[in-house]
N, C-alpha and C positions, 0 to 999 in steps of 0.2 A: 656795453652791449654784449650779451649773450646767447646765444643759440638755445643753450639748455639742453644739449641733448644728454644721453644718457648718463653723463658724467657729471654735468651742472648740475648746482642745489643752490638754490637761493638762498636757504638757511646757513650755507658760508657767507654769507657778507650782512643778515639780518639787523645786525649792530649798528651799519651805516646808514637805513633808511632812515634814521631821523638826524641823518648830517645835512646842514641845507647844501654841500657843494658837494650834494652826492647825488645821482638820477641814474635810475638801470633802465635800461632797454633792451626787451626780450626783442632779438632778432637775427636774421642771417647776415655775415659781411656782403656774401655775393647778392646780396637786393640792395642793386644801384639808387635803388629813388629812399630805399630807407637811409643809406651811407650817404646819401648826398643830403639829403636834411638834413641830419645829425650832425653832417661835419660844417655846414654851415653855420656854425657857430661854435666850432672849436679851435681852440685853440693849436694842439697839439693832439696827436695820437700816438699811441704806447700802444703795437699789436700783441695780443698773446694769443689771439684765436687761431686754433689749432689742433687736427686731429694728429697724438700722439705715441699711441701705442703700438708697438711694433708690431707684437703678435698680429695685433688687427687689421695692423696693415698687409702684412704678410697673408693671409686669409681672403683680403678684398682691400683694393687698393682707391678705389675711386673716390669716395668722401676725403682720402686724403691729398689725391690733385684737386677736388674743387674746392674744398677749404684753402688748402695751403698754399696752391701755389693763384687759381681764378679766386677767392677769396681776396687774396692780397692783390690782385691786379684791379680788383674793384676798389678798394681802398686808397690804393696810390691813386689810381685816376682822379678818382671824387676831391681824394684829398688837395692833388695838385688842381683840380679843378675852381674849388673852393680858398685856393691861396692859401691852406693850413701852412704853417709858419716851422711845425719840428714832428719830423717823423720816426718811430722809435719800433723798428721790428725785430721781435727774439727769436732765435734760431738758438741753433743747437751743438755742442762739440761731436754732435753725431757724423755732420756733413762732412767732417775730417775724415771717418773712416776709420779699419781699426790700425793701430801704431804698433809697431815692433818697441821701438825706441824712441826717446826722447819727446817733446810734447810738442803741440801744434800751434804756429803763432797765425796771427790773423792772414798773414800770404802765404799761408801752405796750401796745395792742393785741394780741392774737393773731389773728396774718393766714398763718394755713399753707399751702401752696403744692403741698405734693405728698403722697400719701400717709402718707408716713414721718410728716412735719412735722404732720400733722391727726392723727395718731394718738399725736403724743407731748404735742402739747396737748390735745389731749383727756385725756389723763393727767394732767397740770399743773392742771387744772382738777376734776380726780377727788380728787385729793390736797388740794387747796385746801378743796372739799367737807367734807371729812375735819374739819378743822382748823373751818371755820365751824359745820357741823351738832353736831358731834359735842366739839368743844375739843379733839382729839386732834392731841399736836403731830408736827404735820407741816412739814418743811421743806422748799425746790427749792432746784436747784443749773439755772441753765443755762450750757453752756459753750460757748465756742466749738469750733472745728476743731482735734482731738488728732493728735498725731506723735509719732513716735517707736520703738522696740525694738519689737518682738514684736506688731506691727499687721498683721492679717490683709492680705495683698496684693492685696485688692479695693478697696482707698483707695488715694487718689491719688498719695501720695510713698510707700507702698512699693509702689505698682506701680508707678511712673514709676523709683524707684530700679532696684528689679529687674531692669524691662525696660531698662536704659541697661547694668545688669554684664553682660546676655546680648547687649549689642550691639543690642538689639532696638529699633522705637520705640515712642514712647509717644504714646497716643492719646488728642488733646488737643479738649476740645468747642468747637465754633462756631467763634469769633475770641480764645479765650481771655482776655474780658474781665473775666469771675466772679468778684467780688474775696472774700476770705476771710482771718480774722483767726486765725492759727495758735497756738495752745501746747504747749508740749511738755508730754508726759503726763505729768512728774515735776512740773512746777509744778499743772496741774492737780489733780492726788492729794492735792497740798499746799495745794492752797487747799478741797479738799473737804473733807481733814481737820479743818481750820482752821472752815469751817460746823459739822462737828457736833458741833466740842465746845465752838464757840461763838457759833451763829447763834442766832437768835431764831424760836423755834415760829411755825409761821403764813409765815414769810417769805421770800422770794423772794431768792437772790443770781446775780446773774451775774459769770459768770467769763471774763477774756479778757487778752489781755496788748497789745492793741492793733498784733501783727503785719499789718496789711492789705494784702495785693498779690493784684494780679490773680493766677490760673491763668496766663497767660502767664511773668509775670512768676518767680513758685515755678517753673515748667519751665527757663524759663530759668539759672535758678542752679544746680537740679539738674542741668542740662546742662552749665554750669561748672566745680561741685566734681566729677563724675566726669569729665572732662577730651572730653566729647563732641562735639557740631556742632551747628547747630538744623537739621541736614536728619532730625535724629534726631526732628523732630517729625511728628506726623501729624495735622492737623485731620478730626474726624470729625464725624458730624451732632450737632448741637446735643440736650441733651437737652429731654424734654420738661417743660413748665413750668418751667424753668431758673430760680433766683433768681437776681438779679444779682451780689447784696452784703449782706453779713450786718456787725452793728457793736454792740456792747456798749458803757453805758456800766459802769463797774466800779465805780464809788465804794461800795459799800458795803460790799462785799468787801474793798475797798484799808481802809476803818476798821475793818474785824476783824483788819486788823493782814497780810493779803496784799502781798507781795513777789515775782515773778516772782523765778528766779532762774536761769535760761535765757534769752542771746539768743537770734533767732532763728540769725542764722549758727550761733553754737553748736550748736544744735537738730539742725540738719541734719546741718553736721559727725558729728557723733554716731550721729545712723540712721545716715547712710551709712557709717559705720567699721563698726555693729553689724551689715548686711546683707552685707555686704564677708565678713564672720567668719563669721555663721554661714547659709549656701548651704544646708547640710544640713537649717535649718528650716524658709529659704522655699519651697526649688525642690519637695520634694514636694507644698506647698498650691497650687502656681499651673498654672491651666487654662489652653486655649488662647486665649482671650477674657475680659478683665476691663475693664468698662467703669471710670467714675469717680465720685467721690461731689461 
């Protein structure tokens, strides 16, 4: 089930309408009577619905408490309502906050920083709820920064990609010191899978593959593998409340048996061959202005 709003394309998943264990449904999480059919008859639920972008949050904050955090309280209800048997909500290594040192294991702190990030811990803590009041198994996934195919071009590497095949530049915050630990979306999928069919009710895993390099550093490369200059960069104002550095520690995930299986070069390689191909996807999504996440 998908909302669709500005970000959704159905033309990402088009390959599956002719899977028969496959059904989409255009709709809101927050319409109780639509999640209460639906979940009557499921199985399991895997949440990713989610408003995500910072900038946007920071701008207008309210779609992102009723998605993220009444969103998900409609969800657990229905679902605990309907006896769903395993419940699987993704958060974020955002809600850690940013790190001087060393990285965050699943009992550290929630220190959120920007709206996005207080609204999706506040979710992490909804869901946890769930699990202590109620026994209803609840599980979280937080992950790091995704890349990869079919990622709306208001993030960072495919708008940095994008804007380098138009020649264009790309608009880079402060001093680009911001360090972030990248995975690519197939490793992630695969370790999410890998929680919910055999994570433990109640519990917290983080996910991350320990790629960390500055924002500078990722422009850089992507300035490389598309063969550009760094005049192709554009420092712009700083955003507001910036975290510095986000860090994951992974062990517990790594003992359910996760295996990255993406480097990062690889990673890249890869978007960049899949935006290269298909022009026809990104160029009608991209405005004249897209900040970064």
């Amino acid at each position: 089930m998908d909302k669709l709003t500005y970000s959704g394309n159905r033309e990402n998943i088009r390959d599956l309408e002719q899977n028969g264990c496959y059904e989409f449904v255009q709709g809101d999480i927050c319409n109780d009577k639509l999640v209460m059919d639906l979940l009557s008859r499921a199985d399991g639920v895997i949440n990713f619905a989610a408003e995500t972008h910072v900038d946007r949050s920071i701008e207008a904050a309210d779609s992102f408490l009723k998605t993220n955090i009444s969103g998900l309280e409609v969800l657990l209800r229905c679902a605990r309502a309907q006896n769903v048997q395993k419940f699987l909500h993704i958060s974020t290594d955002e809600v850690y906050g940013s790190l001087k040192e060393g990285s965050a294991s699943e009992n550290a702190r929630l220190l959120p920083n920007s709206p996005y990030s207080a609204s999706k811990a506040g979710a992490d803590l909804l869901a946890r709820s769930y699990f202590q009041t109620y026994g209803y198994p609840v599980m979280i996934v937080r992950s790091s920064n995704n890349y990869g195919p079919y990622q709306f071009p208001e993030k960072v590497i495919p708008l940095f990609i994008t804007n380098l095949l138009e020649d264009k530049k790309v608009p880079l915050y402060g001093t680009g010191i911001n360090q972030r630990d990248w995975i690519f979306v197939e490793d992630n999928c695969r370790a999410i899978a890998l929680v919910f069919e055999k994570g433990e009710p109640g519990q917290i895993y983080n996910i991350g593959v320990g790629n960390e390099i500055t924002n500078l550093e990722l422009t850089q490369e992507l300035i490389r593998l598309l063969g550009k200059t760094k005049d192709s960069i554009q420092y712009v104002e700083d955003r507001l409340g910036h975290d510095l550095r986000y860090s994951l520690s992974v062990d517990k995930v790594k003992k359910l048996g996760f295996e990255p299986q993406w480097s990062f070069e690889k990673g890249l390689q890869h978007t960049i061959q899949w935006y290269r191909e298909h022009e026809d996807w990104w160029r009608p999504l991209k405005k004249d202005k897209y900040t970064v996440k």
